[in-house]
N, CA, C and O atoms as CSV, one atom per row, in Angstrom:
chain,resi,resn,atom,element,x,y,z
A,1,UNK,N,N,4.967,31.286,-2.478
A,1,UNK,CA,C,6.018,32.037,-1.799
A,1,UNK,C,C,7.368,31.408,-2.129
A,1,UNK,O,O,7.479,30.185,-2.045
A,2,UNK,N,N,8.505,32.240,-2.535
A,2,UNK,CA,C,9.990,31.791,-2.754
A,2,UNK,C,C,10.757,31.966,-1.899
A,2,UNK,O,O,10.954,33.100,-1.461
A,3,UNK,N,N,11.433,30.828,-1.406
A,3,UNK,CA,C,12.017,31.018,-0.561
A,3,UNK,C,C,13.906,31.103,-0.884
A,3,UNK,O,O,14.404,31.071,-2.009
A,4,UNK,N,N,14.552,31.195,0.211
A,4,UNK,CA,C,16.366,31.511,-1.215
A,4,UNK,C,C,16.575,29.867,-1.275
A,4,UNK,O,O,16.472,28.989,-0.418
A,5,UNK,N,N,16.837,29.859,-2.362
A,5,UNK,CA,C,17.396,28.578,-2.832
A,5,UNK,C,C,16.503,28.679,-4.547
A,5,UNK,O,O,16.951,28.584,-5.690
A,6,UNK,N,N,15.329,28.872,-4.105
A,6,UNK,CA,C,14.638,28.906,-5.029
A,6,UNK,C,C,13.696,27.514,-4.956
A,6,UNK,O,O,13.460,26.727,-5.873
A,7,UNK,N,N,13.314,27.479,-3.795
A,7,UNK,CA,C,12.638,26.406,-3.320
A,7,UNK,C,C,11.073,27.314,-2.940
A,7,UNK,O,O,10.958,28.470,-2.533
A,8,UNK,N,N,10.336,26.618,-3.151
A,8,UNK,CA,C,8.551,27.188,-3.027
A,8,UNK,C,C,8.688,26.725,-1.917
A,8,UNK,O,O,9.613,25.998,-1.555
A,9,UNK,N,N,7.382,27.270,-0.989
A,9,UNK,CA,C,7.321,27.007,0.222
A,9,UNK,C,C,7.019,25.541,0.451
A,9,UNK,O,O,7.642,25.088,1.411
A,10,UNK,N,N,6.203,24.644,-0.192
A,10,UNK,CA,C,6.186,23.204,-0.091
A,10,UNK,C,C,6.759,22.499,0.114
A,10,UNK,O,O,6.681,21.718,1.062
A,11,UNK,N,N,7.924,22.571,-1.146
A,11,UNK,CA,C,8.860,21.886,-1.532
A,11,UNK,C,C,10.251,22.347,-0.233
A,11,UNK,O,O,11.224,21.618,-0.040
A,12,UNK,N,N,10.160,22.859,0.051
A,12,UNK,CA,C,11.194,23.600,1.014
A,12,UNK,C,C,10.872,22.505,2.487
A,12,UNK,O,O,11.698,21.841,3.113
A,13,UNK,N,N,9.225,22.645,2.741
A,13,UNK,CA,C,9.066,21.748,3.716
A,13,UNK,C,C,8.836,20.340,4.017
A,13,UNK,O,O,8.497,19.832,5.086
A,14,UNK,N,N,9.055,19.850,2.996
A,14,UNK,CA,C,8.864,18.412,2.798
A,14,UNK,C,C,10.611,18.417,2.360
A,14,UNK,O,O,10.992,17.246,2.340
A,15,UNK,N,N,11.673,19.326,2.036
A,15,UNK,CA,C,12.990,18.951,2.100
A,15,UNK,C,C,13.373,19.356,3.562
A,15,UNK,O,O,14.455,18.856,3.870
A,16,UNK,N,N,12.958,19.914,4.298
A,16,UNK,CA,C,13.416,20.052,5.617
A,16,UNK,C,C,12.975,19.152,6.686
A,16,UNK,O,O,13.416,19.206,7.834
A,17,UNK,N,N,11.953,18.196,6.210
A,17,UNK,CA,C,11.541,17.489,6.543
A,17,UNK,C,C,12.125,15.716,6.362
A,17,UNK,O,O,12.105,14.740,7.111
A,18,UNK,N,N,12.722,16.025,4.660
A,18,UNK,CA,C,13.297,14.880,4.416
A,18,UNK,C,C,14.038,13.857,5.388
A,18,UNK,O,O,13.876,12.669,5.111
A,19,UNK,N,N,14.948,14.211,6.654
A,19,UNK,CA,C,15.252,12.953,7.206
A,19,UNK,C,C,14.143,12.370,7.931
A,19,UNK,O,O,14.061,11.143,7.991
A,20,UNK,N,N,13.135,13.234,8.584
A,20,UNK,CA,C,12.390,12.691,9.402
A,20,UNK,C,C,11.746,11.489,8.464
A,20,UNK,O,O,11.511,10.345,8.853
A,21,UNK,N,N,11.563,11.911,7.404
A,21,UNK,CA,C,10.810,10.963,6.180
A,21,UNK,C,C,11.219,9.813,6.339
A,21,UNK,O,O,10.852,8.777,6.892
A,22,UNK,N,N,12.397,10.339,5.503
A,22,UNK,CA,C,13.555,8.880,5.340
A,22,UNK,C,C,13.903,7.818,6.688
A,22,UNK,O,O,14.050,6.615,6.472
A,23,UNK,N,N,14.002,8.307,7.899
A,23,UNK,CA,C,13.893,7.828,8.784
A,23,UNK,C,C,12.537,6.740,8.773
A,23,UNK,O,O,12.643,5.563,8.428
A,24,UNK,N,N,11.632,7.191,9.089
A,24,UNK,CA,C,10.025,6.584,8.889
A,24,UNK,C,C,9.995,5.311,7.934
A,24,UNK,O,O,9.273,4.321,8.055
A,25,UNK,N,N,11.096,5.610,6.809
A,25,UNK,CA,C,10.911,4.689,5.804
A,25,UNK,C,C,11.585,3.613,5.591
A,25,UNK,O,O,11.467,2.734,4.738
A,26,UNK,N,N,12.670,3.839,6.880
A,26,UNK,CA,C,13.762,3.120,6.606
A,26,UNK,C,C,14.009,2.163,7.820
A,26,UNK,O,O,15.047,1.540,8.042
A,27,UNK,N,N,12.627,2.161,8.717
A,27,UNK,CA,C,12.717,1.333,9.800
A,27,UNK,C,C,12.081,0.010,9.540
A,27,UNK,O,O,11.527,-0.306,8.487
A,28,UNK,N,N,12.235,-0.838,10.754
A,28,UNK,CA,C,11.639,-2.191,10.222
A,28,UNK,C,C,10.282,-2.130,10.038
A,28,UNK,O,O,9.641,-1.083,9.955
A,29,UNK,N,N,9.700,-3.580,9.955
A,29,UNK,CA,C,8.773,-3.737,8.895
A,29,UNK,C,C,7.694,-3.657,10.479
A,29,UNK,O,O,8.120,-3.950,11.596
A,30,UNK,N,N,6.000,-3.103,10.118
A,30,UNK,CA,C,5.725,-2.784,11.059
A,30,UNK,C,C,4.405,-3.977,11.593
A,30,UNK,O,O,3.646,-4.369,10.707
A,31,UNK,N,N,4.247,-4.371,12.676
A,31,UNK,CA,C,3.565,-5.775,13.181
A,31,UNK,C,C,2.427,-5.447,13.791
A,31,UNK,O,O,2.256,-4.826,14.840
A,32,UNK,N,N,1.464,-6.034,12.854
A,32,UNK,CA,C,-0.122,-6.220,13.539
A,32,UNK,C,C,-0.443,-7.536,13.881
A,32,UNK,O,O,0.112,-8.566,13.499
A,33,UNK,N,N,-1.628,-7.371,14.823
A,33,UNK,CA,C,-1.854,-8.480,15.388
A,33,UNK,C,C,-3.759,-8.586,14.537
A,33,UNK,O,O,-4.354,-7.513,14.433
A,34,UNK,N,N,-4.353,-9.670,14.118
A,34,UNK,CA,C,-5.480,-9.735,13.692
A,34,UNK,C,C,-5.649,-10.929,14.059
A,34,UNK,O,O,-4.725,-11.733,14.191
A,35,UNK,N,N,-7.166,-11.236,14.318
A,35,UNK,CA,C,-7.775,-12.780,14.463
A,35,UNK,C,C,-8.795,-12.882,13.480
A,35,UNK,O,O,-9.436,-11.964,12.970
A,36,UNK,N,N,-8.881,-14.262,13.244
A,36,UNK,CA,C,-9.984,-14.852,12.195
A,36,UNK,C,C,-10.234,-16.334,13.479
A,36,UNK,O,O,-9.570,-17.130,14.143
A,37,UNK,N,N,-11.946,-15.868,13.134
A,37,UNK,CA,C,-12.144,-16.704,14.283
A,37,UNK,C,C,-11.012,-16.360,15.910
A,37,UNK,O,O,-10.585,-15.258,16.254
A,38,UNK,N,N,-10.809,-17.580,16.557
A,38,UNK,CA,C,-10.201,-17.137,17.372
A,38,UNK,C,C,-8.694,-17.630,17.107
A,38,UNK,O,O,-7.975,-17.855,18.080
A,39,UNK,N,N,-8.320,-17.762,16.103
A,39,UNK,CA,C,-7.061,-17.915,15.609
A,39,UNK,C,C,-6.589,-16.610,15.327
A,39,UNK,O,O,-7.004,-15.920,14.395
A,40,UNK,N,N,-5.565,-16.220,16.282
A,40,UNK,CA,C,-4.124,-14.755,16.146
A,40,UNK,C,C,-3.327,-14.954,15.002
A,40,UNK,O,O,-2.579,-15.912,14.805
A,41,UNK,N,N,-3.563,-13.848,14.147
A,41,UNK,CA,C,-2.262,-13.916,13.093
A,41,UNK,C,C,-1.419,-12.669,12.939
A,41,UNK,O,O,-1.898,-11.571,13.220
A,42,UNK,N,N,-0.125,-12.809,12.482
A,42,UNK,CA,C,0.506,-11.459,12.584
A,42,UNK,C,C,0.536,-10.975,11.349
A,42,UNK,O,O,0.569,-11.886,10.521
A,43,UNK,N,N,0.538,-9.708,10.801
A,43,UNK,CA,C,0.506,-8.947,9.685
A,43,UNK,C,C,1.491,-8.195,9.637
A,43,UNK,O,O,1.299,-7.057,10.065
A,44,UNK,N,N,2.730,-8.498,9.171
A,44,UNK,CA,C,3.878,-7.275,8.744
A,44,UNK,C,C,3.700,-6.817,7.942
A,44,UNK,O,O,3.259,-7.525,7.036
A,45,UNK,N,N,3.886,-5.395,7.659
A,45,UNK,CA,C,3.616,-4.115,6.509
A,45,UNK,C,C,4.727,-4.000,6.407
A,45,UNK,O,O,5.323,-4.292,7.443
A,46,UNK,N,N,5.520,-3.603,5.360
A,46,UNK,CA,C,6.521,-2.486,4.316
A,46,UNK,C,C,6.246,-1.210,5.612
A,46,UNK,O,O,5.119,-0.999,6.059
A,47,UNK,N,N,7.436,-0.483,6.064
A,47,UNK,CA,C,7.154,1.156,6.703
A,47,UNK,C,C,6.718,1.540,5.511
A,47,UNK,O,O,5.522,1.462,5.230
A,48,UNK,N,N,7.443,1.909,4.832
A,48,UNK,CA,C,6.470,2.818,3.663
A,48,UNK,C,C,4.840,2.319,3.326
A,48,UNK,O,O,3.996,3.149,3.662
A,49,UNK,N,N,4.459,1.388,2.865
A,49,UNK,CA,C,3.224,1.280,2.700
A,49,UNK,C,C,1.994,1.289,3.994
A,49,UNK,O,O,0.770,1.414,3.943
A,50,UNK,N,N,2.830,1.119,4.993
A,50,UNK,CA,C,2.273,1.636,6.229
A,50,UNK,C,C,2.207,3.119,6.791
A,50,UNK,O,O,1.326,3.647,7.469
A,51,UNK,N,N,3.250,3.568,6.368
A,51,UNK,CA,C,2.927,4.986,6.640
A,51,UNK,C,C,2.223,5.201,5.540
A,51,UNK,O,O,1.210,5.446,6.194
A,52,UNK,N,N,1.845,5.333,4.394
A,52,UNK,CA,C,0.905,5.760,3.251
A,52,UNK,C,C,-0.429,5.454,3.707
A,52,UNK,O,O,-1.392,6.219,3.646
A,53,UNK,N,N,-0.414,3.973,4.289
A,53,UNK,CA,C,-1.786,3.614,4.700
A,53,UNK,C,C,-3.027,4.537,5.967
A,53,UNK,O,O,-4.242,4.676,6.114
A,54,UNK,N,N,-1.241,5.131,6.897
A,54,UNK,CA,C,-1.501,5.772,7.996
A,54,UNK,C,C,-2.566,7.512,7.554
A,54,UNK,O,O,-3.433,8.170,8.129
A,55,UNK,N,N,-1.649,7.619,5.955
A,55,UNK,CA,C,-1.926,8.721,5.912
A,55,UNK,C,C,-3.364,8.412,5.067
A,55,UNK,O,O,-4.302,9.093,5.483
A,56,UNK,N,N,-3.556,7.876,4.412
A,56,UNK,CA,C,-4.904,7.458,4.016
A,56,UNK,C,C,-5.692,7.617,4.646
A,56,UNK,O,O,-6.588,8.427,4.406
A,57,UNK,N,N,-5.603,6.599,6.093
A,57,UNK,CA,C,-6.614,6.557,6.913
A,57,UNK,C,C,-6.443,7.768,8.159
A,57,UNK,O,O,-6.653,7.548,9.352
A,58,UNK,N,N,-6.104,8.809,7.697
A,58,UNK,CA,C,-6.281,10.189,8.403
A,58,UNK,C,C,-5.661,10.464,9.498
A,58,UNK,O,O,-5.873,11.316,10.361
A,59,UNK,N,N,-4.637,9.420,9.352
A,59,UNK,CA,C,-3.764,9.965,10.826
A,59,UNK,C,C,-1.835,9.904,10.360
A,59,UNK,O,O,-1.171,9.430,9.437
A,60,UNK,N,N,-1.560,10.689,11.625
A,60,UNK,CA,C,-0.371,11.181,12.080
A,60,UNK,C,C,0.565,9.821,11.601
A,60,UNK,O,O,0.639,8.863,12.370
A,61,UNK,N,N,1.143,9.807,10.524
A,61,UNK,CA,C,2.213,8.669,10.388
A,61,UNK,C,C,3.347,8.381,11.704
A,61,UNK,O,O,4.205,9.159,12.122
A,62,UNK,N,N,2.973,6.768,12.261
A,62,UNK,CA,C,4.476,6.625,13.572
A,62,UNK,C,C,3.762,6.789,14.780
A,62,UNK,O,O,4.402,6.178,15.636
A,63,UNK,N,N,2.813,7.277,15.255
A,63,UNK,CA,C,1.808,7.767,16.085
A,63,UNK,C,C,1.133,5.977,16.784
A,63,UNK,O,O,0.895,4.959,16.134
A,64,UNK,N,N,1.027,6.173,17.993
A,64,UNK,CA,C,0.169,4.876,18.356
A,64,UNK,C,C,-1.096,5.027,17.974
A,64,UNK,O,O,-1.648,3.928,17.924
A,65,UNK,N,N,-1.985,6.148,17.604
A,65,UNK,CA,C,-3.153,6.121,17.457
A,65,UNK,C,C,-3.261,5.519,15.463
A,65,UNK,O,O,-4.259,4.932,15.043
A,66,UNK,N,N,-2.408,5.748,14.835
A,66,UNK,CA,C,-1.950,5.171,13.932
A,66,UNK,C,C,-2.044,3.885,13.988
A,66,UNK,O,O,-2.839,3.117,13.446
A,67,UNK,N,N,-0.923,3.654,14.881
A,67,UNK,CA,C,-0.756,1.828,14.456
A,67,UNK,C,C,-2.423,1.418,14.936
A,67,UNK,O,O,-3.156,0.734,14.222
A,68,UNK,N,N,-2.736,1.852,15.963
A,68,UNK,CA,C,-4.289,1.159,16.226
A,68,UNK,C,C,-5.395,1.285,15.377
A,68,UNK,O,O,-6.357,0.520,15.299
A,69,UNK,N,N,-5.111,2.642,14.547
A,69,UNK,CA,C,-6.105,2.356,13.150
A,69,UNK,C,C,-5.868,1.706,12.083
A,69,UNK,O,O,-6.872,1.405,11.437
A,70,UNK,N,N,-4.584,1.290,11.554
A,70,UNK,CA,C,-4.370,0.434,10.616
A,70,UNK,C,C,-4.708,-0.744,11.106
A,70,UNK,O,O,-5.145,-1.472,10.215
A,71,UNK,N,N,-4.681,-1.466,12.638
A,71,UNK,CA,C,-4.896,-2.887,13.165
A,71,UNK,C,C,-6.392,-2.579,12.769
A,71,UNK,O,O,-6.810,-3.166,11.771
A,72,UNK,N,N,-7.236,-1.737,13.429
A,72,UNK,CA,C,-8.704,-1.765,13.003
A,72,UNK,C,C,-8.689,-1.973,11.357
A,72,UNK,O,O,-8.841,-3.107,10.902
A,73,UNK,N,N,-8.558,-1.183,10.752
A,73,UNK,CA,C,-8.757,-1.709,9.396
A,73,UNK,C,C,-8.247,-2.764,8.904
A,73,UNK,O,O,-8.894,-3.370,8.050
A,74,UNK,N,N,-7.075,-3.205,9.282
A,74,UNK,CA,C,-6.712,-4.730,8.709
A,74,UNK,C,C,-7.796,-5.940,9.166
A,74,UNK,O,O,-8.094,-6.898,8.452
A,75,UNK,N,N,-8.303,-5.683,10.481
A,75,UNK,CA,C,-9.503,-6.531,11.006
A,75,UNK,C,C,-10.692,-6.394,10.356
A,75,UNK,O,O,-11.485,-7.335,10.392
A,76,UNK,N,N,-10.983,-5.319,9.722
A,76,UNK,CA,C,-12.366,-5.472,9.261
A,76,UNK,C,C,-12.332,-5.555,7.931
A,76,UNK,O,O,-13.418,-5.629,7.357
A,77,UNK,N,N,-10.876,-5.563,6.993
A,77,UNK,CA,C,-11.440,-6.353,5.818
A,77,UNK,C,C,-11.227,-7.397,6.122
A,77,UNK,O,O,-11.551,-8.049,5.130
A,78,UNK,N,N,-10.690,-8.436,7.265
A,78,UNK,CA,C,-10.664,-9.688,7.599
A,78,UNK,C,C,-12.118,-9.991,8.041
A,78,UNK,O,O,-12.683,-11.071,7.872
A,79,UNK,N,N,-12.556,-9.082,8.527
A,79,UNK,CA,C,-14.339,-9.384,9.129
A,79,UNK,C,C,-15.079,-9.392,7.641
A,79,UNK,O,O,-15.609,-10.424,7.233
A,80,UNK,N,N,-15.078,-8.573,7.120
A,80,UNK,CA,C,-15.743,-8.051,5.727
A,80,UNK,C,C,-15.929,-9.309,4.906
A,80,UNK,O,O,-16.951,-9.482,4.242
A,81,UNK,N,N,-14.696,-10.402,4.963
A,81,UNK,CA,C,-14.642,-11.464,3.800
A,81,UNK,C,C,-15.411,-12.365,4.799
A,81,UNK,O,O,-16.362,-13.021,4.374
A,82,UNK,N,N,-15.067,-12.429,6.052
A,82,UNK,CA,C,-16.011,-13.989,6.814
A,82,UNK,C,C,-15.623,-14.680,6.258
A,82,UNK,O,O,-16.263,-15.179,5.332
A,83,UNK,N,N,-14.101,-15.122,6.628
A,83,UNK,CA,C,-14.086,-16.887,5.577
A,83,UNK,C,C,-12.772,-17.416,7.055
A,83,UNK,O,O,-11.571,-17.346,7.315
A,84,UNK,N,N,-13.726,-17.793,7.479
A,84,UNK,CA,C,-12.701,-18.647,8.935
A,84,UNK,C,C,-12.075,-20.018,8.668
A,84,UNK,O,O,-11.538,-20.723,9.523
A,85,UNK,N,N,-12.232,-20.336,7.205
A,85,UNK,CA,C,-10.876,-21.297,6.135
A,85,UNK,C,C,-10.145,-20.437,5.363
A,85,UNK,O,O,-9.480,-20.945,4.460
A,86,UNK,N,N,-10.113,-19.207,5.514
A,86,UNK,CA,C,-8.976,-18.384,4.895
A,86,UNK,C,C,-7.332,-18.818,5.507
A,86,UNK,O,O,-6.974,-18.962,6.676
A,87,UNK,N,N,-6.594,-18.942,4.328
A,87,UNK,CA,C,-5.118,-19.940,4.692
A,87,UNK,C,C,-4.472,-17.735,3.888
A,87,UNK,O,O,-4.927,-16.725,3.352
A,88,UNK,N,N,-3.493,-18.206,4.311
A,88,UNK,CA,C,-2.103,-17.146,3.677
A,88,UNK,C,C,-3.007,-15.799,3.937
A,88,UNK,O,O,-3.292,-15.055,2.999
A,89,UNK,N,N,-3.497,-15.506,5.477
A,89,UNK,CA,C,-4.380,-14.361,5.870
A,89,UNK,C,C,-2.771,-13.213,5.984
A,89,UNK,O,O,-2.804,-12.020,5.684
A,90,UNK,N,N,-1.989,-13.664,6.286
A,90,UNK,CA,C,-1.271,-12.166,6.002
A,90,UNK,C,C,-1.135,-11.632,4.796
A,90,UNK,O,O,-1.316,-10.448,4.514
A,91,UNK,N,N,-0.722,-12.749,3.858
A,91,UNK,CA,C,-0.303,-12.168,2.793
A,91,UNK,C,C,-1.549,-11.689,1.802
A,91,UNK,O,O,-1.328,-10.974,0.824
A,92,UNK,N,N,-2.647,-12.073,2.089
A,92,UNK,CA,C,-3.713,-11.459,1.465
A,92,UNK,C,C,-4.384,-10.468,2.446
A,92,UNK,O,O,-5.566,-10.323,2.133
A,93,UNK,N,N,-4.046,-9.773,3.476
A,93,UNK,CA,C,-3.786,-8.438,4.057
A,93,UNK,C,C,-2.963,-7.468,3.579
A,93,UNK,O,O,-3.068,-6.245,3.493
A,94,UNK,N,N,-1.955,-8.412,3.226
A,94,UNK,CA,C,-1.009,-7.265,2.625
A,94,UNK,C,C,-1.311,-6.591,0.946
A,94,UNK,O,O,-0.834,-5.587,0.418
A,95,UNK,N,N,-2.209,-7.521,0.462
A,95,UNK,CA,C,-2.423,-7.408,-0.831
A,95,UNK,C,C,-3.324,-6.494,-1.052
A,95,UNK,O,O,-3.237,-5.614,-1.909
A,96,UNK,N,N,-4.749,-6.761,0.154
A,96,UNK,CA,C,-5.751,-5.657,-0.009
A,96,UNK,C,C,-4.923,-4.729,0.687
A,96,UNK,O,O,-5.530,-3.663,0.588
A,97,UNK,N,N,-3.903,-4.540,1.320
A,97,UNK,CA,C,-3.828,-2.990,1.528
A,97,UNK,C,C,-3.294,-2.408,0.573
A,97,UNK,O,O,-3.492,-1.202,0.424
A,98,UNK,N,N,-2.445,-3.160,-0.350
A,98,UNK,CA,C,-1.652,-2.503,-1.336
A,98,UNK,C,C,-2.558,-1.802,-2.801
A,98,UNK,O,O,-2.109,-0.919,-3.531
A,99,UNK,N,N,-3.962,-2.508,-2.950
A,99,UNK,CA,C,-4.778,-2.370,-3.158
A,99,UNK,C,C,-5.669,-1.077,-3.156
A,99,UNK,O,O,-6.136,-0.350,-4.033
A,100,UNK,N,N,-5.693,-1.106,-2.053
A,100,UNK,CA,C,-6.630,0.440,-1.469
A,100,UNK,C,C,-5.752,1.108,-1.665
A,100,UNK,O,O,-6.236,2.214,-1.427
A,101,UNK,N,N,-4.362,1.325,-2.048
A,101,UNK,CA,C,-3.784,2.427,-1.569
A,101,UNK,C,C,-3.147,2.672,-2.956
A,101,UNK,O,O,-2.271,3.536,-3.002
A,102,UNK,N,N,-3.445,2.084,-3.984
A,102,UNK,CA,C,-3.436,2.469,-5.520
A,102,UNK,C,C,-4.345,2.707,-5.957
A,102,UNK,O,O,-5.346,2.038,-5.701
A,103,UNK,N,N,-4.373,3.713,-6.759
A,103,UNK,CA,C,-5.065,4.200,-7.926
A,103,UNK,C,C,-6.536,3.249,-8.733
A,103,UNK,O,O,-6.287,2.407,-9.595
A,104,UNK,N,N,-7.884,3.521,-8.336
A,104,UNK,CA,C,-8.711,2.490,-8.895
A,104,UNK,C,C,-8.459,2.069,-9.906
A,104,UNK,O,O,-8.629,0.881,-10.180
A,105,UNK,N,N,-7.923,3.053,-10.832
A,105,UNK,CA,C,-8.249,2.300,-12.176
A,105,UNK,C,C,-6.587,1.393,-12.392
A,105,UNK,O,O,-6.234,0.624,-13.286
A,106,UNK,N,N,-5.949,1.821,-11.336
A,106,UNK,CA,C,-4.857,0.817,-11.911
A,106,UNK,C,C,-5.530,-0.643,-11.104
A,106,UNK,O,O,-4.865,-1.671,-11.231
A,107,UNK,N,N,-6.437,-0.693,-10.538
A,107,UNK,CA,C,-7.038,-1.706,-9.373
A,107,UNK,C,C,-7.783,-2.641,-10.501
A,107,UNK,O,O,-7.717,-3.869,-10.559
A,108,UNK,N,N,-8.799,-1.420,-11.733
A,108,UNK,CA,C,-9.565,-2.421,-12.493
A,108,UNK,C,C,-8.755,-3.083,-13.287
A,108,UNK,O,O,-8.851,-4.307,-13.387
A,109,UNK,N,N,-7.626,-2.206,-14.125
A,109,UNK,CA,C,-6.825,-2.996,-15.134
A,109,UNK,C,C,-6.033,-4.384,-14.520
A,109,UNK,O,O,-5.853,-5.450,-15.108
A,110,UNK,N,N,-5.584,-3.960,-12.995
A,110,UNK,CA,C,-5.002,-5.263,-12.170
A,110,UNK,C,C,-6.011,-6.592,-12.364
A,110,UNK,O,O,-5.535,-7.553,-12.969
A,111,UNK,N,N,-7.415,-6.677,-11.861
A,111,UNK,CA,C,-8.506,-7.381,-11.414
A,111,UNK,C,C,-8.708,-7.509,-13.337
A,111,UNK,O,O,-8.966,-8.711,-13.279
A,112,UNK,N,N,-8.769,-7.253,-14.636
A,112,UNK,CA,C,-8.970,-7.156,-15.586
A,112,UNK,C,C,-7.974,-8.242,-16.207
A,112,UNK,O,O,-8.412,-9.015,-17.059
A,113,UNK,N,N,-6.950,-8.294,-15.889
A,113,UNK,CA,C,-5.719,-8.871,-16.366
A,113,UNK,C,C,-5.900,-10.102,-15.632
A,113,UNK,O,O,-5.505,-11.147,-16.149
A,114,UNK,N,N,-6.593,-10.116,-14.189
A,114,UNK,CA,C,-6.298,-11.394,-13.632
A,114,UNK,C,C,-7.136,-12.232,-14.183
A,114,UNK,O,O,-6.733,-13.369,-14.424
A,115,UNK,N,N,-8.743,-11.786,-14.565
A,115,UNK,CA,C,-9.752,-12.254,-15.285
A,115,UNK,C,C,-9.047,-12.983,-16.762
A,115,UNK,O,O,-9.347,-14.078,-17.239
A,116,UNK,N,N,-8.008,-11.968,-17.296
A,116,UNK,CA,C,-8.656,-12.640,-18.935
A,116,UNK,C,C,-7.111,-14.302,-18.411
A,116,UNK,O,O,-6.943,-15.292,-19.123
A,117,UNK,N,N,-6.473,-14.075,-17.326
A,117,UNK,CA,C,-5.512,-15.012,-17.253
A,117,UNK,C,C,-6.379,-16.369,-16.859
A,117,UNK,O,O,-6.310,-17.441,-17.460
A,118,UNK,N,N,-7.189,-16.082,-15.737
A,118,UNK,CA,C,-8.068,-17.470,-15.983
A,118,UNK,C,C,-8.440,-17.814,-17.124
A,118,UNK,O,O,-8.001,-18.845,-17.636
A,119,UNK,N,N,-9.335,-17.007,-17.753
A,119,UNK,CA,C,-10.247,-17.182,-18.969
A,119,UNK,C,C,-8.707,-18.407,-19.971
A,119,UNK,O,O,-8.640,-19.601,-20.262
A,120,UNK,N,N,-7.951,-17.424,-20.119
A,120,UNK,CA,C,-6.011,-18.452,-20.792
A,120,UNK,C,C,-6.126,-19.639,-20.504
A,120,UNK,O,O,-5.930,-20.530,-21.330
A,121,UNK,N,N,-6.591,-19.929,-18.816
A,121,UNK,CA,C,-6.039,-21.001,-18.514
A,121,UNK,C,C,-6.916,-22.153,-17.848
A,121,UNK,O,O,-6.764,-23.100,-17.077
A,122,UNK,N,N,-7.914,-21.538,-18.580
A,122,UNK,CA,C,-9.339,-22.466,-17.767
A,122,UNK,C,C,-9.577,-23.037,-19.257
A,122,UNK,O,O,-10.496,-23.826,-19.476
């Protein structure tokens, strides 16, 4: 459907939409709480890669039911590894999320490249 401007109906609503976007994207950085063992750690996300994550994981970007599913998932790839000597747990939260939320095969060539750099330097 064309709408006047010469904008398709999509594109029309994701530009009428644009501040709400930009808004979303342009707020501070957003704070989870996770434990390993019974040690609390905090997890700041990028808004943008948090709202992407939001939309991944099937919900309403900005939404509290949101932030409580990204805390669930940040906890259970923290459960998933079981390593209660894990040191720099945010920043390797932040890594697997950035992770999941790219493209596999840019994931194998990433994990591919890191391989042949040991192999360099071992």
């Amino acid at each position: 459907m064309e709408i006047a401007g010469g904008f398709s109906s999509p594109s029309w609503i994701l530009y009428a939409q644009k501040d709400k976007i930009l808004s979303m994207l342009e707020q501070k950085a957003r704070i989870y709480h996770v434990f390993l063992g019974k040690r609390r750690t905090t997890v700041s996300l990028d808004p943008a890669i948090a709202f992407f994550l939001e939309l991944k994981l099937g919900e309403k970007p900005g939404t509290p039911e949101a932030t409580k599913t990204v805390r669930q998932w940040l906890q259970e790839r923290l459960d998933k590894e079981n390593d209660p000597g894990r040191l720099l747990v945010s920043q390797w939260l932040k890594r697997e999320t950035l992770l999941a939320l790219v493209d596999p095969k840019l994931v194998k060539r990433y994990w591919e490249w890191v391989d042949e750099g040991m192999r360099d330097t071992g």
